[in-house]
C-alpha positions, 0 to 999 in steps of 0.5 A: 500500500505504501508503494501505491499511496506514496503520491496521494499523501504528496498533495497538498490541497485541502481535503475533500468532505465528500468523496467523489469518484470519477470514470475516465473518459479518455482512452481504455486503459492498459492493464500494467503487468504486475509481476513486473512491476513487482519484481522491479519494486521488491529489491526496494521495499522493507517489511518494518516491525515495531514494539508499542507501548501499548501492553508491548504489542507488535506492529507492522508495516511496509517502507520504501527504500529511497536512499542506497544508505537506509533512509526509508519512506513509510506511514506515520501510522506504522511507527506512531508509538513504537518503542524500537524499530527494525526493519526487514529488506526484501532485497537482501534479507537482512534486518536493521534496526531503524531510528526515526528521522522525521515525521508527519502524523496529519500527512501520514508519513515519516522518514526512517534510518536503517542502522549500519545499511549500505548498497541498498536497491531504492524504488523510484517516484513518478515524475509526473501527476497521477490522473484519473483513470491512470492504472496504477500497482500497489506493492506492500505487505498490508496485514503484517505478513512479512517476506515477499510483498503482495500487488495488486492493480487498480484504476485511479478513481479519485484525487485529493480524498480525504480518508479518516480511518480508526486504529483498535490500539488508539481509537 
């Protein structure tokens, strides 16, 4: 989800309260190949494990790798409370720890360091606006299940949507 969600989170218009969902009108679109794009994209994603405060309970969640050194993109929501970090690459298999640099709760995102990381493959970012109607693929690892990152295609439906979610550790 985080490969996917990476540009939704970047605008910064001011939300909608209202969703609305528009059907292109342009040219049919082209299915992408996901195992492509996956293949491509896996060396670059990490699966990141985290302790909460919360009764020590554990966290998951998925990051990008955006730096060979181990600066990683996440969400914010993956390490809120978290009391240690590490993180798994997908690439080689190893695990880090990792410190937060920084991060936006309102925007959902946050940056992390992996500790003693090196030569890492990175994921690249579009370089132009996603459209409506554009095929897109999602690469992570939703539900925490670690190893090998799940993809999934989908169409662009909507931009700049507001999106309020409920978290079972803090409402």
């Amino acid at each position: 989800i985080g490969v996917g969600l990476g540009y939704a989170v970047f605008r910064s218009t001011a939300p909608r309260t209202t969703p609305t969902i528009t059907t292109p009108t342009t040219a049919p679109i082209t299915s992408p190949d996901v195992a492509a794009i996956a293949a491509k994209v896996d060396p670059g994603v990490v699966d990141i494990e985290t302790t909460l405060a919360y009764q020590t309970a554990m966290g998951a969640g998925t990051g990008m790798v955006v730096t060979s050194s181990g600066e990683v993109f996440t969400n914010n929501h993956v390490i809120d409370g978290a009391t240690s970090l590490h993180a798994t690459d997908v690439g080689n298999g190893k695990t880090y720890a990792a410190t937060v640099v920084g991060y936006d709760a309102t925007a959902d995102v946050a940056v992390l360091q992996l500790t003693g990381a090196s030569h890492l493959p990175t994921v690249s970012f579009a370089r132009a606006p996603a459209e409506i109607g554009q095929a897109v693929v999602a690469v992570g690892n939703a539900g925490g299940t670690g190893g090998t990152p799940n993809a999934v295609s989908g169409i662009v439906t909507g931009l700049d949507q507001s999106i309020t979610a409920q978290n079972e550790l803090s409402g």
